[in-house]
C-alpha positions in Angstrom: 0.0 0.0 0.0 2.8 2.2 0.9 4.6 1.7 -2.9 1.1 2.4 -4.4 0.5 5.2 -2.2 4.2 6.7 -3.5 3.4 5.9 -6.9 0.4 7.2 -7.0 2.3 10.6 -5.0 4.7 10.4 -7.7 2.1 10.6 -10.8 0.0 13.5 -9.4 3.3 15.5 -9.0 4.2 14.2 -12.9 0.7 15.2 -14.0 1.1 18.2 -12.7 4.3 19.2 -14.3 2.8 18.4 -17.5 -0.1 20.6 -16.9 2.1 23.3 -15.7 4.4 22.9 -18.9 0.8 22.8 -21.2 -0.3 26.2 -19.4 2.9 27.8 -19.9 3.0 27.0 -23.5 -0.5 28.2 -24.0 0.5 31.2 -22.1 3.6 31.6 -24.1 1.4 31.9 -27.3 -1.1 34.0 -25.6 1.4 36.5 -25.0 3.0 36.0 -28.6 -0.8 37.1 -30.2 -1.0 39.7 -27.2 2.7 41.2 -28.5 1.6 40.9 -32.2 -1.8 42.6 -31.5 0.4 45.5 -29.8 2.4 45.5 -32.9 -0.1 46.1 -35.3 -1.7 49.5 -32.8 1.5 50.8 -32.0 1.7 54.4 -32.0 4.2 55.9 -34.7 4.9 59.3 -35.0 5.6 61.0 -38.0 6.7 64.5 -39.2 5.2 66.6 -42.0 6.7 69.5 -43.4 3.8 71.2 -45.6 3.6 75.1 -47.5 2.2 77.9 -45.3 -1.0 78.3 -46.9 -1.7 74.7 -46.5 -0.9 74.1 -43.2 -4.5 74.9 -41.3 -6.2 72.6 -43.6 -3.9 69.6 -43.2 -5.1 69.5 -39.5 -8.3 70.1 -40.5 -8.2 66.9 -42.2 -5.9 65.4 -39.9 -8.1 65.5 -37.0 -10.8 63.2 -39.4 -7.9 61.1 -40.4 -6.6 60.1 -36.7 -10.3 58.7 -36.4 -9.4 56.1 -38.1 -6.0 55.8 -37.9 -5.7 57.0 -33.9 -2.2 55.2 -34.1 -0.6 57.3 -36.4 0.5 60.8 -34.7 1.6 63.6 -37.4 3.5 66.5 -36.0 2.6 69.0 -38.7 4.9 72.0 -39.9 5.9 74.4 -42.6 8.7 77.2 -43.5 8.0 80.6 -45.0 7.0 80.8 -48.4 10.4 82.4 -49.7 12.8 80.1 -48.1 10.4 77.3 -48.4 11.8 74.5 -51.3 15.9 76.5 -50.9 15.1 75.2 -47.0 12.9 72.1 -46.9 16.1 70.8 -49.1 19.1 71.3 -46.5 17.1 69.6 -44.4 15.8 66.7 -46.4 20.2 66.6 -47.8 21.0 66.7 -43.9 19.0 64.0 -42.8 16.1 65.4 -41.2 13.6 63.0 -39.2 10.9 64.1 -41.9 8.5 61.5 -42.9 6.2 63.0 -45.5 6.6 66.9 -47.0 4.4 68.5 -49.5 5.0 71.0 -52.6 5.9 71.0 -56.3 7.3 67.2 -56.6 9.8 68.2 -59.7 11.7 70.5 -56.9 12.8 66.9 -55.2 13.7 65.1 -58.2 17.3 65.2 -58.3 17.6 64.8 -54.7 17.1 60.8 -54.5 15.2 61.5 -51.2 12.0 60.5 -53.2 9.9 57.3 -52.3 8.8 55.5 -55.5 4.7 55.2 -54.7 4.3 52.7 -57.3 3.8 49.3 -55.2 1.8 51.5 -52.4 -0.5 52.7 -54.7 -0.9 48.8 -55.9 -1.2 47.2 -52.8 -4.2 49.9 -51.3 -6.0 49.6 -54.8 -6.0 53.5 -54.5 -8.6 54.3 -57.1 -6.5 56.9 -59.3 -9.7 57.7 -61.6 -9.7 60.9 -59.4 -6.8 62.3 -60.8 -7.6 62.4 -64.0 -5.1 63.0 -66.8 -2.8 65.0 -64.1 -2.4 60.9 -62.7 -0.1 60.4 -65.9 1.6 63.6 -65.8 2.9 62.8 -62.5 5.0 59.7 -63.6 9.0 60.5 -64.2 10.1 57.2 -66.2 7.2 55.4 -65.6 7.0 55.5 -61.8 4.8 57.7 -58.9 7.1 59.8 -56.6 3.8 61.7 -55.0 0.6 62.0 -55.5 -1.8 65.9 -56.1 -3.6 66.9 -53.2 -4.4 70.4 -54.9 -3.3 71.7 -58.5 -2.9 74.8 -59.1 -4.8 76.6 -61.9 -4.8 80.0 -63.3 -7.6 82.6 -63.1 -8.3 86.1 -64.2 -10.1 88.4 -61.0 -11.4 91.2 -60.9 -12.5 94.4 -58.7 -16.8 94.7 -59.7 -16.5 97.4 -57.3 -13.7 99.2 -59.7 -16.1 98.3 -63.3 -19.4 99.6 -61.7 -17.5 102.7 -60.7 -16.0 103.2 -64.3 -19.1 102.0 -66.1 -17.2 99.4 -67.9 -18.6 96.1 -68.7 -17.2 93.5 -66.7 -14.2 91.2 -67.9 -15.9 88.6 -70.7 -15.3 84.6 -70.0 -14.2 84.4 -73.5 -11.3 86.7 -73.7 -8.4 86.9 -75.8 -4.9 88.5 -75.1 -5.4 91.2 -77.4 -8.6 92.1 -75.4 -7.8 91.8 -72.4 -5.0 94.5 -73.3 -7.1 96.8 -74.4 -9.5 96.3 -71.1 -6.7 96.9 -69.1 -6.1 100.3 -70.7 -10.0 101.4 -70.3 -9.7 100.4 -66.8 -6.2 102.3 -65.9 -6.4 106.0 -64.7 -4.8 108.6 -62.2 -0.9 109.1 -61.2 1.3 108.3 -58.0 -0.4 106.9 -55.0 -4.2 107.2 -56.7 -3.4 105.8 -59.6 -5.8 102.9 -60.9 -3.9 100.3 -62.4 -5.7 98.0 -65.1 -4.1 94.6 -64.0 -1.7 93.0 -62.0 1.3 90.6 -63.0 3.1 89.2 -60.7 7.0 89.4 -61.8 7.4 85.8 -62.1 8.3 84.3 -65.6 5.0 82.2 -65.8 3.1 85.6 -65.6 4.3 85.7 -69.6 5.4 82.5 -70.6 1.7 81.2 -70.1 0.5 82.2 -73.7 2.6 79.9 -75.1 1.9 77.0 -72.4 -1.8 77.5 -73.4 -1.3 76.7 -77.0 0.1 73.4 -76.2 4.0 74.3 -76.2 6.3 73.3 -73.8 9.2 75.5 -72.2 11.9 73.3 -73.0 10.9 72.3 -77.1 13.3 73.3 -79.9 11.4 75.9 -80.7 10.3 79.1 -78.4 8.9 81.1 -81.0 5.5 80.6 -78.7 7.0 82.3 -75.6 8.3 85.4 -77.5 4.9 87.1 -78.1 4.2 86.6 -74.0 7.1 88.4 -73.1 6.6 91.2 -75.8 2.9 91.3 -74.3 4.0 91.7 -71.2 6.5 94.6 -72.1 3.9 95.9 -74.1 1.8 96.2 -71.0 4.4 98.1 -69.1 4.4 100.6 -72.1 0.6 101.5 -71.6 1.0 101.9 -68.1 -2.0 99.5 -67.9 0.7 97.3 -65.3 3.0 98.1 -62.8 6.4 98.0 -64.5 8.8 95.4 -63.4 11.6 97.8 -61.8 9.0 99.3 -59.7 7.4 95.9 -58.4 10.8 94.6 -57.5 11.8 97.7 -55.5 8.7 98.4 -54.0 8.2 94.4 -53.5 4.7 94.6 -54.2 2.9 91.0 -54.2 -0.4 90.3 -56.2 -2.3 89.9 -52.9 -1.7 93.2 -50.6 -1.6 95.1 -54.5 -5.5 93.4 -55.1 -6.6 93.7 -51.9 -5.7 97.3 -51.5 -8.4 98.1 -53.9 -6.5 99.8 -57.1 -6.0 97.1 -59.2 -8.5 96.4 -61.7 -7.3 92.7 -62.6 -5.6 90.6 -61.5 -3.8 87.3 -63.4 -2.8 84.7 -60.3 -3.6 80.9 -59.3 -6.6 79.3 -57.2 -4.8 79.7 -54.3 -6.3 83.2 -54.4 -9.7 82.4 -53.9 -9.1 81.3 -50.0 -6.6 84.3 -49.8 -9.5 86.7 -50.6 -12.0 85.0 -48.4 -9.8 85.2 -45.6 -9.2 88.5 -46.2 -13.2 88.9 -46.0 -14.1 87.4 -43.1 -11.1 89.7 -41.1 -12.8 92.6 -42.8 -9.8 94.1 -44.8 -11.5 94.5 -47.5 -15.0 95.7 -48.6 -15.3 95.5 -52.5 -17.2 93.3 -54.7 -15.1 90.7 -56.9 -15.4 87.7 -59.4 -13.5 85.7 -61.8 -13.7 84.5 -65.3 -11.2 82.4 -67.3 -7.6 83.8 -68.3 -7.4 85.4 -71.6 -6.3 83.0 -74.2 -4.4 83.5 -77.6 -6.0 83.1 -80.8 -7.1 80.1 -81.9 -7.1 78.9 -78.2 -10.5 77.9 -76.3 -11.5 79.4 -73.4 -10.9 79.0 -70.1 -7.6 77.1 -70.9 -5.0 77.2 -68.3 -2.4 75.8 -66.9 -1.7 73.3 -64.5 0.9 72.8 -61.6 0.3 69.5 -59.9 1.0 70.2 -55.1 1.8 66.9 -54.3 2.3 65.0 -50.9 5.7 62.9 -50.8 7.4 60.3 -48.7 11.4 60.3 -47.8 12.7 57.4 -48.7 14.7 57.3 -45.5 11.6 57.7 -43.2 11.1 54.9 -40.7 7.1 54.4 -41.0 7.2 54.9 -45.2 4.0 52.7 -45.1 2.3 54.8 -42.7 3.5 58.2 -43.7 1.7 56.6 -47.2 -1.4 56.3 -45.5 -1.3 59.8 -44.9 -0.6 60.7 -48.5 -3.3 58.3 -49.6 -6.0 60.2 -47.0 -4.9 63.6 -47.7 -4.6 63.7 -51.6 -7.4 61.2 -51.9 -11.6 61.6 -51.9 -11.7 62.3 -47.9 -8.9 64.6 -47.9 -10.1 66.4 -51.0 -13.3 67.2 -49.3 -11.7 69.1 -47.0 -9.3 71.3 -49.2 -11.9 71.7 -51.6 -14.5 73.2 -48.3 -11.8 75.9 -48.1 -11.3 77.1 -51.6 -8.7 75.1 -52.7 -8.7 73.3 -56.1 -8.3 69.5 -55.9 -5.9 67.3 -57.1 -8.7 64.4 -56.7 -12.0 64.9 -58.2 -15.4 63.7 -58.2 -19.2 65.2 -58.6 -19.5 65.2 -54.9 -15.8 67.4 -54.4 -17.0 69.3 -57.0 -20.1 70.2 -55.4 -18.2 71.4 -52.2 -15.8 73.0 -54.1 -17.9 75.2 -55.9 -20.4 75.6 -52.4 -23.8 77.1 -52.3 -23.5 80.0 -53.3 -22.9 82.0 -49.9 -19.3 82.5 -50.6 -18.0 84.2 -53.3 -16.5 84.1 -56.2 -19.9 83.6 -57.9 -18.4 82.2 -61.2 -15.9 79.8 -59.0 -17.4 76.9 -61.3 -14.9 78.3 -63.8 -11.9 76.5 -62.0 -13.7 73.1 -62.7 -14.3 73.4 -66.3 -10.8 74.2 -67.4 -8.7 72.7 -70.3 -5.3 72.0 -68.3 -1.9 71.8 -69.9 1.0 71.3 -67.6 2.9 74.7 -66.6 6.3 72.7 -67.3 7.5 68.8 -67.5 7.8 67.3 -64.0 11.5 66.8 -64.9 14.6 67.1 -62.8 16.2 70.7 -62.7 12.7 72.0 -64.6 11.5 74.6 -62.3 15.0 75.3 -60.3 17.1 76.0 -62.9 14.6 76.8 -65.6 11.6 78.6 -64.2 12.9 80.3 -61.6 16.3 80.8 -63.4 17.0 81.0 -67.1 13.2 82.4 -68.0 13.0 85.0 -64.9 16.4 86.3 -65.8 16.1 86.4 -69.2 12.7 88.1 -68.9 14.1 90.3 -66.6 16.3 92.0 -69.2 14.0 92.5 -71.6 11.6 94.2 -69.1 14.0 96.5 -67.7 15.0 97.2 -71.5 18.9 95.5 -71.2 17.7 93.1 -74.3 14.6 93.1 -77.0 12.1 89.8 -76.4 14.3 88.4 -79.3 17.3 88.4 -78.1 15.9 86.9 -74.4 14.1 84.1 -76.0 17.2 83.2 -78.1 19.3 83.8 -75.2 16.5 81.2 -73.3 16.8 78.4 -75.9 21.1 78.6 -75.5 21.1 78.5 -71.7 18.4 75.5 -72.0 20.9 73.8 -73.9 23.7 74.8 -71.7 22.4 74.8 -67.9 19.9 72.5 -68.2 19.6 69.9 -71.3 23.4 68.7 -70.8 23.0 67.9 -67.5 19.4 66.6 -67.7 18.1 65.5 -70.7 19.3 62.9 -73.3 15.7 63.2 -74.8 16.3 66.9 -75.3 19.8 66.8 -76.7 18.8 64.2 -79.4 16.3 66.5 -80.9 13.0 63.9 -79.7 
């Protein structure tokens, strides 16, 4: 009884140990799913560096995005207009804890900080119907490097306030070049600090170069014959006195929005991002005239309401940590849901559908009246999304060149053959094989 008694001692003790080992093991595994579930809601944090005039509206949409993604935190910020892309790429080059940034993609291009999008895009099923033709403009040899949250898109606006006092008929939404000059000389009137100016032209190159973009033509062909009537436009603008001249904007350093909003401009030639600059200006009561818009004026032989297009994208470092999530935020904020929001506060869309379109243009309540003109435009792009494009070109080789010939160093000739050279030069060797072999 006594060795049965032990053996049967000795078998509880062994069961037991077996049980003890089968709970662990089951606890083991618990804790494995437990870990794995902690995983998958781990909180990231991310950084996003995003332009000025954009930055309100990203947490706008942020704080809808976080309700469904509450473990992703994004710790927005942004840098002054003028020192924002010269900036945002010392600290992208120095290695900068910066997930996602926004801005004009074709700035990043030739910095290799660029995610490729491609397989992210493929993996969510993002539906890039949205996007419209802008979708395949975005693609540098074949592959995604951010995708459009807003565009922006040329408009013409004007003072009402400024036509009902002079008795002029308002600008036309079918308006060429030619006409739009000679509006601009009906409309100007006094001297010095009273003096009514027609229109407004910001002194940046696209302010000219535009004409020719709207027949189709692209600022780097072969041929710039296209861009030589802009410029001579523009110069003959300064001649009527219908347009502050050049020297005087840059040593004055007027900007399209105080001149517009001070009241003595008649037109004004600038992008969407206008609209919410106005409203804004509105509801702090700095302003108390009427105003519209209609379509820019278009060359010959052009349609109306044809503009072009600049593509704001939202982009992911390829160094960030989180690239997956920081492309959730991209997909969110350039996508239907993020749309909705931009669109709510005057912005113009990358993504578009009837029901964006519908808040963009609103009920009515909020002016411009004729905003529906911004989603009705024939879009070509501004310039190719190509490395060294807007750096070196845009903001280079055409505003210096321009430049001359407005403060009278060179005829609009001589700059636009002096253009086509430094292309070659500055740009085309360094750049683009395509270019040098003439396709």
């Amino acid at each position: 009884m006594r060795k049965s008694l032990k053996l049967a001692v000795t078998g509880s003790l062994l069961m037991g140990l077996l049980a003890g080992c089968g709970s662990n093991g089951q606890t083991a595994d618990n804790n494995s799913t437990a870990s794995s579930a902690q995983d998958k809601t781990e909180v990231v944090h991310l950084k996003a560096t995003v332009l000025q005039d954009d930055l309100e509206t990203f947490k706008a949409a942020y704080a809808e995005f976080s309700k469904e993604n509450p473990n992703i935190q994004v710790e927005f910020a942004t840098i002054p207009q003028a020192q924002y892309y010269e900036k945002l790429r010392m600290q992208l080059s120095s290695g900068d804890n910066i997930d996602l940034f926004g801005g004009n993609m074709d700035v990043f291009l030739d910095t290799g900080i660029l995610e490729p999008l491609d397989d992210y895009i493929k993996q969510e099923n993002v539906d890039v119907s949205g996007y419209g033709p802008l979708y395949d403009s975005l693609k540098v040899n074949g592959k995604v490097y951010g995708l459009p949250y807003r565009k922006s898109n040329w408009m013409l606006y004007y003072n009402k306030t400024l036509f009902d006092q002079a008795g002029v008929a308002y600008p036309k939404d079918d308006m060429t070049w030619s006409e739009f000059r000679e509006l601009a000389k009906q409309m100007t009137k006094g001297e010095g600090a009273n003096k009514i100016y027609g229109a407004f032209l910001q002194p940046w190159a696209q302010t000219w170069y535009m004409q020719g973009v709207q027949t189709g033509a692209s600022i780097i062909d072969k041929d710039l014959t296209p861009f030589k009537e802009g410029l001579q436009f523009r110069m003959d603008l300064e001649k009527d006195g219908s347009i502050m001249g050049w020297a005087e904007q840059i040593s004055t350093s007027a900007h399209y929005n105080s001149a517009f909003q001070k009241g003595n401009v008649a037109m004004n030639l600038i992008g969407d991002w206008h609209v919410a600059q106005l409203r804004q200006a509105e509801a702090e009561k700095k302003i108390d005239f009427d105003w519209d818009v209609v379509p820019i004026p278009h060359p010959d032989g052009v349609a109306a309401n044809t503009s072009l297009a600049t593509p704001v994208s939202l982009m992911v470092n390829k160094d960030s940590k989180h690239k997956e999530e920081a492309f959730k935020v991209v997909q969110f904020m350039s996508g239907a849901k993020g749309a909705e929001q931009f669109a709510a506060k005057g912005f113009l869309t990358g993504y578009m559908n009837d029901d964006i379109r519908k808040i963009y243009i609103g009920d009515g309540s909020l002016k411009p009246k004729n905003i529906h003109y911004f989603v009705e435009q024939k879009e070509y792009p501004e310039y190719p999304l190509l490395p060294g494009v807007k750096n070196i070109l845009v903001q280079g080789v055409y505003l210096q060149e321009g430049e001359l010939a407005l403060t009278g160093a060179q005829s609009a000739e001589q700059a636009i053959d002096k253009i086509g050279q430094r292309i070659a030069s500055e740009w085309a060797d360094k750049y683009a094989d395509d270019y040098k072999s003439g396709k």
